[in-house]
C-alpha positions as CSV (number, residue, x, y, z in Angstrom):
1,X,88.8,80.4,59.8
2,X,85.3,81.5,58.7
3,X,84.5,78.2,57.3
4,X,85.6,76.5,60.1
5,X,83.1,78.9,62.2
6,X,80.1,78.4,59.5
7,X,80.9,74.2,59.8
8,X,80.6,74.7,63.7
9,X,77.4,77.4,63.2
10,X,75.5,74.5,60.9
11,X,75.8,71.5,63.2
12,X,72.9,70.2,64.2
13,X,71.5,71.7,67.4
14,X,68.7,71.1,70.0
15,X,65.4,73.5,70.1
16,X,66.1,76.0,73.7
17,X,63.4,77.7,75.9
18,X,62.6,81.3,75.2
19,X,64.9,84.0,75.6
20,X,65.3,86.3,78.0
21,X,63.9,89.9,77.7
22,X,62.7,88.6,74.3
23,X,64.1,89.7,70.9
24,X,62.3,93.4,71.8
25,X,63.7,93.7,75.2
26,X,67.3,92.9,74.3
27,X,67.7,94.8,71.5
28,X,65.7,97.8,73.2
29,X,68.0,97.6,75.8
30,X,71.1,97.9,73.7
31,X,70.0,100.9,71.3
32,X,69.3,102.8,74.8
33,X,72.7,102.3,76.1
34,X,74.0,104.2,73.6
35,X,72.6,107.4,74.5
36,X,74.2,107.0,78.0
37,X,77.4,107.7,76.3
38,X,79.7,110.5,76.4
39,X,80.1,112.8,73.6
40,X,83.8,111.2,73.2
41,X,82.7,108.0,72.4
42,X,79.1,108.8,71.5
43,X,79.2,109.6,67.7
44,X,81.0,106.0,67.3
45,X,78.5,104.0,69.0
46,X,75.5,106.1,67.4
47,X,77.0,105.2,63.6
48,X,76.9,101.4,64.3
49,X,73.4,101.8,66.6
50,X,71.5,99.6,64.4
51,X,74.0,96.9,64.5
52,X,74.6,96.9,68.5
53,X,70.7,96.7,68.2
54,X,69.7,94.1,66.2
55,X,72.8,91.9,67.6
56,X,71.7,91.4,70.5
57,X,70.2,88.8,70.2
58,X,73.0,86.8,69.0
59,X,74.2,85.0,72.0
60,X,70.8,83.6,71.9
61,X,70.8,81.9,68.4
62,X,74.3,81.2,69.0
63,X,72.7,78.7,72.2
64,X,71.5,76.2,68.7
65,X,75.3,76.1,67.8
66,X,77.7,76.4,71.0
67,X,77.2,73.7,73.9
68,X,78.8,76.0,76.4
69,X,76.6,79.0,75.4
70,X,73.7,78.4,77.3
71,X,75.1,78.5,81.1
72,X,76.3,82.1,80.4
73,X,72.6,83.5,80.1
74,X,72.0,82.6,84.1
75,X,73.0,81.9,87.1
76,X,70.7,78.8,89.7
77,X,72.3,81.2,92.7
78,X,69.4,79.9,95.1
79,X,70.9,76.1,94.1
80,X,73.7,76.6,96.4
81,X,71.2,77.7,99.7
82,X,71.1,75.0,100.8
83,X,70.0,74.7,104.5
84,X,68.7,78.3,104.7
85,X,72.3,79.7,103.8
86,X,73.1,82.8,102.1
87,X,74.0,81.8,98.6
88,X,76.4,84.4,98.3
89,X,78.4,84.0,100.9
90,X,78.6,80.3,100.2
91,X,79.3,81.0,96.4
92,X,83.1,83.0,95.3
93,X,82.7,85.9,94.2
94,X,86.0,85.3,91.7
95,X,86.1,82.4,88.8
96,X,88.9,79.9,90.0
97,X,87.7,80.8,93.6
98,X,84.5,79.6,92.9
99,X,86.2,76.3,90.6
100,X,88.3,75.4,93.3
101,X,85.4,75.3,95.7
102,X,82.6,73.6,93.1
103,X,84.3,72.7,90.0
104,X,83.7,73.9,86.7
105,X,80.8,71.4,86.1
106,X,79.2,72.1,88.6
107,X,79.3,75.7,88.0
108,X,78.7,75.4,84.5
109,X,75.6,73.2,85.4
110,X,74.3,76.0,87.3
111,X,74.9,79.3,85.4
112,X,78.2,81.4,85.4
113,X,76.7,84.6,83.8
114,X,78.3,87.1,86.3
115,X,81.8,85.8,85.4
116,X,81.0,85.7,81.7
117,X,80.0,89.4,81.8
118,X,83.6,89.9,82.8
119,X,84.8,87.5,80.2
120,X,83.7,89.7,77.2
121,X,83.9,92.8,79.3
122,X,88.1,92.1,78.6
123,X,87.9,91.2,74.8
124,X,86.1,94.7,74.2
125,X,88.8,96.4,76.2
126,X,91.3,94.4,74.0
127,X,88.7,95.1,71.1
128,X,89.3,98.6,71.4
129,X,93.2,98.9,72.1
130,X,93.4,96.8,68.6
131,X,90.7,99.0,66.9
132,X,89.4,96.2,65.5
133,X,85.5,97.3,64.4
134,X,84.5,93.6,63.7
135,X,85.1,92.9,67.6
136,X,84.4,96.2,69.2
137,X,80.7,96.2,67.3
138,X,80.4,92.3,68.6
139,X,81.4,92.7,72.4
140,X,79.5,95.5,72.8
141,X,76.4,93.4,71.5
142,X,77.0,90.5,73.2
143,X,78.3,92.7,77.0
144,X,74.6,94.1,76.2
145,X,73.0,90.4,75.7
146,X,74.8,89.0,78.9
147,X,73.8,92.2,81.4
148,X,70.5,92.3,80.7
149,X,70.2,88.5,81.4
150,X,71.8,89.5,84.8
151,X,69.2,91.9,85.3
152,X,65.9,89.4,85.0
153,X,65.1,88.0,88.4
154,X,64.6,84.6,86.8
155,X,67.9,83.9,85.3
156,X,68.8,83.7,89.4
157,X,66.6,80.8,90.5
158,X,66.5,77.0,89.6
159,X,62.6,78.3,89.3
160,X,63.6,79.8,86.0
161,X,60.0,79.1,84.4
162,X,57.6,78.5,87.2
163,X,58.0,74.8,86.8
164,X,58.7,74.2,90.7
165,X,55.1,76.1,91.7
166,X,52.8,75.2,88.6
167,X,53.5,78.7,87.1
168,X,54.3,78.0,83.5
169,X,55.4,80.7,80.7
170,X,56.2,82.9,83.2
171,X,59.5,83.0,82.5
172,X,58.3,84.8,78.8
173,X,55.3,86.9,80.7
174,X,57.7,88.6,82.2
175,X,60.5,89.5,80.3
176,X,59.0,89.1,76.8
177,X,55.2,90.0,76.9
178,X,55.5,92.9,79.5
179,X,58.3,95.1,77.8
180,X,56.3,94.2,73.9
181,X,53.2,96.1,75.3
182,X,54.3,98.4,78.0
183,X,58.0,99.7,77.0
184,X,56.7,102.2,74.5
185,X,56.0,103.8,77.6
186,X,59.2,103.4,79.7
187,X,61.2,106.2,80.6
188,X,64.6,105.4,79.8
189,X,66.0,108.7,81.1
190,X,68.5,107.2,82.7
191,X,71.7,109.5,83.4
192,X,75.6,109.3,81.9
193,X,77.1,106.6,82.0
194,X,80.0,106.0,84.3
195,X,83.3,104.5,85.2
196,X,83.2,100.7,87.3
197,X,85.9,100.1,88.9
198,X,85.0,96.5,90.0
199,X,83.6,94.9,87.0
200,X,82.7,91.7,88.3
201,X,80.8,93.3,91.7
202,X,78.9,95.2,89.2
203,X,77.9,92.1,87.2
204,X,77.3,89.7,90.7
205,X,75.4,93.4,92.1
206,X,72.9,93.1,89.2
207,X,72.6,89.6,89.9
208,X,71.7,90.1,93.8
209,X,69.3,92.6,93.0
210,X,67.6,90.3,90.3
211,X,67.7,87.3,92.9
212,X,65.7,89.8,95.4
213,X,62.6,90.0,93.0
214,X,62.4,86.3,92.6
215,X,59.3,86.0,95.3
216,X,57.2,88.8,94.1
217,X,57.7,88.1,90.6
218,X,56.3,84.3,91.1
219,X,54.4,85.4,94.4
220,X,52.4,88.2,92.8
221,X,51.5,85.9,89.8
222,X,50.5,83.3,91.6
223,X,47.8,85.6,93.7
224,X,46.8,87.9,90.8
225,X,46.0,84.2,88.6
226,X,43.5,82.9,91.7
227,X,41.2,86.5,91.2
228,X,41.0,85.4,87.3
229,X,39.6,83.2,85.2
230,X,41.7,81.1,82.8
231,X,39.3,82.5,80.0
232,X,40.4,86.0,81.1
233,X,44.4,85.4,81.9
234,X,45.0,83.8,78.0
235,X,43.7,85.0,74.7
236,X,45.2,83.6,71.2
237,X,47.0,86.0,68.9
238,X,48.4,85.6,65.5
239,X,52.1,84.7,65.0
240,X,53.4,84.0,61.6
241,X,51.4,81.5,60.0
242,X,50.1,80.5,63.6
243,X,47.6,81.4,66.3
244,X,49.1,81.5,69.5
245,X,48.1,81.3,73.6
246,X,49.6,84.0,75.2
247,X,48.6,86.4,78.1
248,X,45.6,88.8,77.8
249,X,46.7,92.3,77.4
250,X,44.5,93.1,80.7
251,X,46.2,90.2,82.9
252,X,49.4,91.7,81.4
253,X,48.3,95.2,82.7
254,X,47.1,93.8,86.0
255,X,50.6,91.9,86.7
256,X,52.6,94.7,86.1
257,X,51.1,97.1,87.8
258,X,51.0,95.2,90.6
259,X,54.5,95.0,90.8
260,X,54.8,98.4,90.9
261,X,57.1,99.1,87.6
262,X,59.3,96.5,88.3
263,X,60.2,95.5,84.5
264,X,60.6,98.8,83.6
265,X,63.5,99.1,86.8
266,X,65.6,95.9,85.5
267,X,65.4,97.0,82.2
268,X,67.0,100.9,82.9
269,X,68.9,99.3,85.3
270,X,70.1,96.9,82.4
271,X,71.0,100.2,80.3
272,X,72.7,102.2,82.6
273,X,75.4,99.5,83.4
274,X,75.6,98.4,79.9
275,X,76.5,102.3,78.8
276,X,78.9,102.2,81.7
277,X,80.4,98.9,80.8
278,X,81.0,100.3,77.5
279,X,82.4,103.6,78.7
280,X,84.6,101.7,81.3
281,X,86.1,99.2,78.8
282,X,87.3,102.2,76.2
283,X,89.0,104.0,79.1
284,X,90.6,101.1,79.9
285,X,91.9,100.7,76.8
286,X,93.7,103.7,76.9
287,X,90.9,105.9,75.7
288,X,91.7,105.7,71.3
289,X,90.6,108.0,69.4
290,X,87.3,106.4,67.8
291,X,87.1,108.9,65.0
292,X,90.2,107.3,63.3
293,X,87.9,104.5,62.2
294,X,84.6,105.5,62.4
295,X,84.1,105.0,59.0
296,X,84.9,101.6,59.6
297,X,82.6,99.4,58.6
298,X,81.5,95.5,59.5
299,X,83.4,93.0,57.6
300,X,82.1,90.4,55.1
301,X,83.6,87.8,57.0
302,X,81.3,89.0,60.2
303,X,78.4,89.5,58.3
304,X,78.7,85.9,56.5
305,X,79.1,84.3,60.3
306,X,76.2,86.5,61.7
307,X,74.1,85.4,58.3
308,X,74.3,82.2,58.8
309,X,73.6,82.5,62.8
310,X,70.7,83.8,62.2
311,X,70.0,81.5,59.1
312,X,70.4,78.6,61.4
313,X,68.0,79.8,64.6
314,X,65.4,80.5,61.7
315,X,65.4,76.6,60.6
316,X,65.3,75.8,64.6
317,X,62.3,77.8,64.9
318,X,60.5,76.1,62.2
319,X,61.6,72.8,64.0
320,X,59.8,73.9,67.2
321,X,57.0,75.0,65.8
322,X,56.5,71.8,64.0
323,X,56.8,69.9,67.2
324,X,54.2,71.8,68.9
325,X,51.6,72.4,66.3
């Protein structure tokens, strides 16, 4: 069974945008979650922080390997507003609703990230009534990846990127530059986490809240970029072996604070409903005892598939930056 994964993992693949909430955001988000927890479940979640942290970013490098991975990062909600219409109350709230209605193309064409969250939010409840460590470890990673997707405003609009209002790279000045310079500062205070009842409201809730930023996170970009000069928005900053344009640390500053802590609201909204997922899936489980495999460690069949995950989006990188240099 691994090597049939490893055969699929190595395939060739096709270089994909930038993530969302960048490597730092996602796996910021996930090492936060765990202190949400309760003291039950807590000490369990603590031992394998590390790995819940730097894992999630694997639904992202698994995007170079898996065709149907990348609709489950987003949802194009605004592509079915057609006619000034709400889009959701035109789009189903539940998954064969929704296919009966559009199809599973079309959906798939569009983004299905709310019902994916629910997806893996049921094999960590499974996870945990097996006590299997190898899946319990990767859900909870992944759940993590897929919420805070959710939770950035443009995973919501066909706009993802700017492309439709000459706004390029701002999908990554959002969700990657902001939270590298400013989320040293955050305060992630942000309670216990607690029981959902309604998964899937939860995970289409994030997604309506997200969908409400859309217009002031291109809207306030767009007027902030007419007061400055191209030669004070971009400066070039060493990456690897490379330079790199990015944004200046002051037009940074000067976007965020003109939306008013915005980032730093998605992001500890992201980790409060990640802790609660997590919290909500054990209890569901039956609430096991997590001390009787603690211990447990990651298997060397996990690690050899997450090795060469990561091996593979390494070698893509080096492909893109080839192209672009």
């Amino acid at each position: 069974m691994v090597l049939v994964v490893l055969a699929v993992l190595l395939a060739p693949s096709v270089v994909e945008p930038a993530q969302a909430w960048g490597f730092y955001g996602h796996k910021r988000i996930n090492r936060m979650a765990c202190f949400t927890l309760p003291p039950e479940i807590f000490p369990f979640f603590k031992r394998h922080m590390d790995f819940i942290s730097d894992h999630a970013v694997d639904p992202d490098r698994r995007r170079y390997a898996v065709p149907d991975e990348a609709p489950r990062h987003y949802i194009d909600i605004d592509h079915y507003g057609a006619g000034g219409q709400d889009p959701f109350a035109v789009v189903p709230v539940k998954w064969k609703d929704a296919v009966e209605k559009f199809t599973e193309d079309t959906l798939k064409a569009y983004g299905i990230v709310p019902w994916h969250i629910q997806v893996v939010y049921a094999r960590l409840i499974e996870a945990f009534q097996r006590g299997d460590v190898d899946r319990i470890l990767r859900y909870s990673a992944d759940l993590g990846h897929y919420i805070g997707d959710a939770h950035v405003p443009l995973h919501t609009t066909e706009n993802y990127n700017g492309q439709l209002t000459n706004q390029h790279g701002i999908h990554a000045f959002w969700e990657s530059r902001i939270p590298e310079l400013s989320a040293d500062s955050y305060d992630h205070l942000v309670g216990r986490a607690e029981y959902i009842d309604d998964p899937l409201a939860v995970a289409w809730e994030a997604v309506h809240a997200s969908h409400l930023c859309v217009d002031s996170v291109l809207g306030i970009e767009k007027s902030l970029s007419e007061t400055y000069p191209e030669d004070q928005r971009y400066v070039f900053e060493d990456r690897g072996r490379s330079g790199m344009r990015t944004y200046s640390r002051d037009y940074t500053k000067a976007y965020e604070d003109a939306m008013m802590g915005m980032v730093e609201r998605r992001m500890n909204a992201s980790i409060i409903t990640l802790g609660s997922f997590w919290y909500s899936a054990w209890i569901n489980a039956g609430q096991p005892d997590l001390d009787r495999f603690e211990q447990a460690d990651v298997s060397d069949s996990l690690k050899a598939v997450l090795k060469a995950e990561e091996e593979m989006w390494q070698e893509d990188q080096k492909g893109f930056g080839r192209e672009h240099e």
